[in-house]
N, C-alpha and C positions, 0 to 999 in steps of 0.2 A: 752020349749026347750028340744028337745031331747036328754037321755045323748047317749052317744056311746058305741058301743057293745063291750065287753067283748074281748081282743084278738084283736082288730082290730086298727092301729094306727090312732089316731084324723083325719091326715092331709089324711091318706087314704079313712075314712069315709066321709069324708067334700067334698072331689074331685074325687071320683071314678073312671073314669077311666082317669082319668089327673091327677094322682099321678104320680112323677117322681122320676126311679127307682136311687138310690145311686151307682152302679155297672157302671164302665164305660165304652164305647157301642168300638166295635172294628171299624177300619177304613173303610168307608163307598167302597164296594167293593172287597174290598181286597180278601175276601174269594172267589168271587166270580171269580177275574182273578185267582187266586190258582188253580181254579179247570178249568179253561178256559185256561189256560197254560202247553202247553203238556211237559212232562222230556223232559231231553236233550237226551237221548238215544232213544227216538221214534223219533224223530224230524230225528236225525241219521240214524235210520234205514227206514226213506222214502227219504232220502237223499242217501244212500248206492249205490242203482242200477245208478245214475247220476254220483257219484263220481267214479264207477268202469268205466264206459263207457269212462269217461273222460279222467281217467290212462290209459286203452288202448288206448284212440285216440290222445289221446296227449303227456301226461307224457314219455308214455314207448318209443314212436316213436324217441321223445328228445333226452331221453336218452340213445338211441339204436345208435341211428346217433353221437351223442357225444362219444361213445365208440367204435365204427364203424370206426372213423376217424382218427383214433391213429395205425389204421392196415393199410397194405398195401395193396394190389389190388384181392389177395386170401383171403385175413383176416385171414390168420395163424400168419401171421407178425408182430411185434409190431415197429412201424418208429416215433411211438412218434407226434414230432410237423413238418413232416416230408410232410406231407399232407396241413399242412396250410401255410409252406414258399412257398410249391409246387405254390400256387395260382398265387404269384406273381413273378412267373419266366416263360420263355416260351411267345415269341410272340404271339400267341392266349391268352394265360393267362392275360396279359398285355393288348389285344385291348378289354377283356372284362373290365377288371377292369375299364380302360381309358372311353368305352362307361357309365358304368355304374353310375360312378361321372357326365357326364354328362347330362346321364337322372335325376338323382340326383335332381343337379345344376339347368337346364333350363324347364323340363316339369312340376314339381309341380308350379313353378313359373308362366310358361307360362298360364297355365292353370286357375290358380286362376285369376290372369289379366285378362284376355278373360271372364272368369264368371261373373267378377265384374261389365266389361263393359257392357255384356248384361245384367246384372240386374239392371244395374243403368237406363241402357236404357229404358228396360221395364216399369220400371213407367211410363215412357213420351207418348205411344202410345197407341193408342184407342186395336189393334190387341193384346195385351201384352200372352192374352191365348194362342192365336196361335202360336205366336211368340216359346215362350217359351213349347209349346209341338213339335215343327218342331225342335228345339235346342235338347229337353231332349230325341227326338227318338232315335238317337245312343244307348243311353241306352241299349234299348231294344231286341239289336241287340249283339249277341253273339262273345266274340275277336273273333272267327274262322272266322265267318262270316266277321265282319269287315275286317280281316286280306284277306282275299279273294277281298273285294270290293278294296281295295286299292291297293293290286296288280295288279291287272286290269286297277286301275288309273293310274298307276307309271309306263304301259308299253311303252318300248322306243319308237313305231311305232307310230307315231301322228294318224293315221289313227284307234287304238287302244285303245291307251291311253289319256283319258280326260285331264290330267295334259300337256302333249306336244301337244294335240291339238288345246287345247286354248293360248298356248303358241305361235305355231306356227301362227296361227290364226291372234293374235296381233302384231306378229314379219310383218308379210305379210303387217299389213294394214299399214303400216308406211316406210318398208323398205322389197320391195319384191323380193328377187334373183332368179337372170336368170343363173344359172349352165348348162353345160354338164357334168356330172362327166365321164372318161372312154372315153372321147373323147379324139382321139389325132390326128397327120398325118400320111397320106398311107407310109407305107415302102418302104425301097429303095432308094439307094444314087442319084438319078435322080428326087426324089420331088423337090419343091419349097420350102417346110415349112421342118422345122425338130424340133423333141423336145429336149427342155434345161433344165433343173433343172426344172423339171412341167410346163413349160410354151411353149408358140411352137412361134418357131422364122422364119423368113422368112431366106433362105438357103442366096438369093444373096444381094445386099447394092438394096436399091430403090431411083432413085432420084426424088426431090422435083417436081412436076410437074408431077409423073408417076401415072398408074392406079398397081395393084397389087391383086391378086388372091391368098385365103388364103382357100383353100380345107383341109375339117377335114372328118375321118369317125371315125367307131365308138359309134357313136350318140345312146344311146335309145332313142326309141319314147318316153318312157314316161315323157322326160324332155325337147320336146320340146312343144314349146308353143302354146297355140289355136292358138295366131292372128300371125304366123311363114308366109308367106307368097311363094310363088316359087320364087327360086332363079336366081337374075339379074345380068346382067352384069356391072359392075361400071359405075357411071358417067364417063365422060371424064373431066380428072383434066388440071385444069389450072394452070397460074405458079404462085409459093406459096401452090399449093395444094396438098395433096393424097387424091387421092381415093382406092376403095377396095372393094372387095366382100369377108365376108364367109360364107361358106354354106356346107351344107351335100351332101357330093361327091359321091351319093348313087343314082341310076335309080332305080326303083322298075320294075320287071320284066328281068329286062339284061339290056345291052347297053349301049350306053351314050359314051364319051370320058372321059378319067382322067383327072384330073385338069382344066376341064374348064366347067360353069354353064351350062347343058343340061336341056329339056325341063322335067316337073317333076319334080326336084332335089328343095332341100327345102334351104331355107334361116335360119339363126338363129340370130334371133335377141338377143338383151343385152345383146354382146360380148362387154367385153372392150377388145379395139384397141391399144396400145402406138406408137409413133414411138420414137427410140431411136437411138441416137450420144454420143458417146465415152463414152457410160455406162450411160448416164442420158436421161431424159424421157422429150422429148422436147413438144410432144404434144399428147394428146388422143381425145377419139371419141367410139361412141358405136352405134353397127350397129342396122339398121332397118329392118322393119319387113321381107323384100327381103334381108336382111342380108349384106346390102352396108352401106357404111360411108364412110367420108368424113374430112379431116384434111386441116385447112387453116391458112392462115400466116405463112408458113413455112419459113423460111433461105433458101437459096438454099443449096446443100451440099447432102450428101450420109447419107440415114435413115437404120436402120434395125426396122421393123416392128412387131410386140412382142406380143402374146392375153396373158395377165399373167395367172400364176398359179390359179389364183382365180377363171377364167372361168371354172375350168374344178375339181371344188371341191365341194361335194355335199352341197344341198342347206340347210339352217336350218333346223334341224329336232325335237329342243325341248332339253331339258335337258336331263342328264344320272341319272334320277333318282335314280337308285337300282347299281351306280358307288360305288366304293371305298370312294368316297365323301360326295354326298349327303344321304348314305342310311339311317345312323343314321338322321339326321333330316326328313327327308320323313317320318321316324316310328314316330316320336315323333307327326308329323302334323298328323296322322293318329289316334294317340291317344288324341290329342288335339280332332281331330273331336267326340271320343268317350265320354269324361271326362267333356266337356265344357258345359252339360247340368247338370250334379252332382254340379258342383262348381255355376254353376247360381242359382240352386233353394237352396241350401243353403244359398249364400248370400241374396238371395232375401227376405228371411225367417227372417236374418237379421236385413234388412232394414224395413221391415213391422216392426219390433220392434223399430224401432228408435222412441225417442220422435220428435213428428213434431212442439213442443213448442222449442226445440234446433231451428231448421234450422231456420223458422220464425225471432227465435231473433238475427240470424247470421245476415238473408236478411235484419231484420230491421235496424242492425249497420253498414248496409251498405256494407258488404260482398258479392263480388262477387258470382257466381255458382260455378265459378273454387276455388273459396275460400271457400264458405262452404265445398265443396265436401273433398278439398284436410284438410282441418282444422277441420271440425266436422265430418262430412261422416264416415270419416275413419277410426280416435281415436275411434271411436263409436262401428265400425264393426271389430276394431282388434280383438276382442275375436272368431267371426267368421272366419274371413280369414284366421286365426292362426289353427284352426281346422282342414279348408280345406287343408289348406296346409300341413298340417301333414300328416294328412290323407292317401292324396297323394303319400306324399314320401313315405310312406311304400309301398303304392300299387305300386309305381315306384322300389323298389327295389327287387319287384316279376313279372313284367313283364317277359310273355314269349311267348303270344299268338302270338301278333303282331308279336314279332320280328323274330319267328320261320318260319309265314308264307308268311310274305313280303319279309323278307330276304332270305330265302328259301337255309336257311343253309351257308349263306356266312361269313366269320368270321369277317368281316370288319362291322358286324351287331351286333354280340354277346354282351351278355351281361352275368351278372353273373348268373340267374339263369338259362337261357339256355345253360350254359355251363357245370353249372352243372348236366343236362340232358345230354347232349353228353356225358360229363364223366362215368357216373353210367351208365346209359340204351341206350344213342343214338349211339353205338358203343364204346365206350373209355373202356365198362367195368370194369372199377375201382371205386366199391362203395367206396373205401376210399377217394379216391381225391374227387370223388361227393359230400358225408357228410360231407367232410370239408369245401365245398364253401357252403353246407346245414347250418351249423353249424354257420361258416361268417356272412352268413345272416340273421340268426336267433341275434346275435348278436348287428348288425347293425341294426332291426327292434327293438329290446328292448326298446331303448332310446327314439326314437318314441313314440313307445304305450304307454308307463310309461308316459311321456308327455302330450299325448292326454288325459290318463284316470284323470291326475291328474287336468287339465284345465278342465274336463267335474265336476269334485267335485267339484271345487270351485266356479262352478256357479251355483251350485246348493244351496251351504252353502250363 
């Protein structure tokens, strides 16, 4: 047996280089994040040029607008909180606020619904791509731009505007009006006919059994009708009858006699006729395409003979879109058309996440469609809808594209943040009152985002 060298411990000689050292070994790494770990002051200092950029794009503007609005319209002034009661005084001030809660209230809502529907939809169709990129095009499409097409939709003239054309369109196919507007009778105390409260009445009583001759001028051609025929002379009435002609008391060229059908002179048809006794409306009738009609089973007795008011009121032309009424909803449909592809593919997004072992065990308990959807579907996707619709609202309480160019400056459109553009820059002048509705809304957006970012953490945790 060998002994051991001099100096050298047993356990060392005996195991060489599997001796193990007594000194205890530091944490595996640790030195080595130390040194892979940069200080906090360099970390700082590539962080510096972002954070400066940010104080001026953000911070200082803040805070400049927040101190801005405490002055008055020179900014020498100091009026205090004097700018933000300002807001809610002043009928303009008022119909923006009033519009503003309802963009509020109805377009994130509406919106999110409309996403939801086509996204639910989209699973069901073989098209679902196309579907869903013909949806999400608006996108693409610039508010100005948008705000331009919709203008163009919403114009009054059917013959213009898509929205009253197709309105008119389907008004026609159901219930089509035969107007003269601007028609009425020749002047002068020696007519036949004379006008009443808009209506045109016959001058002398007609009795039961007569014919009667009811001459209009006035007529534009463009409201009478293709199938208008030349105008004839009345049947001959029998007793219990009237008869009657009316027609455009108009020769082309010259000529002709007044008040009686000459050769040329046009009939108009879809006149309503009444005849009327002691203020009530014993019988009507509606002339044909010669502009004649015919009234039977009369009473004997003395008629006056009556075309109402209606004949001679223009024919449907469509709604008033960009009216005092509808304008605020017209902008909101306008924005729906823009927003309703954002809110589909997020929901959609959603739903791709749902477990499909959920619905399955719904259908298998016997759960309707309308009952998974309204019972699982949806508890499922609140985290999503909940997003969109935040979302939304903020992006609704900075609307100004649409409204500035469909409405095209009407105050009955306004809203808060295009009002506060009129105020500062669109003529008002008064960056104080601007920065305070700036300020407003800065305010009224907070609660939102704080919202949204804190539901975006907790789905993350």
């Amino acid at each position: 047996m060998k002994a051991p060298q001099d100096g050298v411990p047993p356990a060392a000689a005996a195991g060489g280089a599997a001796a193990v050292s007594t000194e205890p070994a530091p944490p595996r790494g640790s030195r080595a994040r130390e040194r892979l770990t940069p200080p906090s002051w360099l970390a700082l200092l590539f962080l510096l040029p972002a954070l400066a950029l940010l104080g001026f794009l953000v911070v200082y503007p803040i805070v400049y607008s927040v101190i801005r609005s405490l002055f008055d319209a020179s900014g020498e002034q100091f009026v205090g909180v004097d700018n933000y009661t300002g807001v809610f005084q002043g009928r303009e001030n008022l119909i923006a606020v009033r519009n503003t809660a309802i963009w509020v209230v109805v377009a994130p809502a509406v919106v999110t619904i409309v996403g939801l529907l086509f996204a639910v939809l989209t699973e069901r169709v073989r098209w679902a791509t196309a579907f869903k990129l013909v949806v999400f095009m608006p996108m693409a499409i610039s508010f100005l731009a948008s705000g331009v097409i919709f203008r163009l939709v919403y114009q009054q003239d059917p013959d213009k505007g898509i929205a009253n054309a197709a309105m008119v369109a389907i008004h026609d196919t159901f219930a089509r009006d035969v107007g003269y507007p601007g028609a009425g009778p020749r002047g002068g105390g020696d007519q036949p006919i004379r006008e009443e409260g808009g209506a045109v009445v016959t001058s002398d009583a007609v009795q039961a059994g007569q014919s009667v001759l009811v001459p209009l001028v006035k007529v534009k051609p463009e409201y009478v009708p293709d199938d208008a025929g030349t105008a004839a002379q009345p049947p001959p009435a029998r007793p219990g009858q009237l008869t009657g002609t009316v027609w455009f008391d108009f020769t082309r060229g010259g000529g002709g006699q007044p008040n009686v059908p000459d050769a040329g002179e046009t009939g108009l048809p879809g006149v309503k006729v009444e005849a009327v006794r002691d203020g009530e409306v014993v019988a009507t009738a509606t002339t044909g395409a010669d502009g004649t009609f015919t009234m039977a089973r009369l009473p004997d007795g003395s008629y006056t003979i009556r075309l109402p008011a209606d004949n001679f009121t223009a024919p449907y032309r469509g709604a008033e879109w960009l009216g005092d009424t509808l304008i605020t909803p017209a902008i909101i449909v306008s924005y729906l058309w823009v927003w309703a592809g954002f809110a589909m593919v997020l929901i959609a997004a959603g739903l791709a996440a749902i477990p499909r072992d959920a619905l399955e065990a719904a259908r298998v308990d016997g759960a309707t469609e309308w009952q998974v959807f309204r019972r699982v579907t949806i508890p499922l996707l609140a985290p999503v809808l909940m997003v969109v619709l935040v979302t939304l609202t903020i992006n609704v309480l900075k609307v100004f594209d649409l409204v500035y160019i469909i409405g095209g400056g009407d105050p009955n459109a306004s809203v808060l943040a295009l009002e506060m553009w009129t105020k500062a820059f669109g003529g008002g002048n008064d960056q104080g009152a601007g920065s305070a509705i700036a300020v407003l809304l800065f305010v009224l957006v907070v609660p939102a985002m704080l919202f949204n970012i804190r539901r975006m953490r907790q789905e993350r945790t």
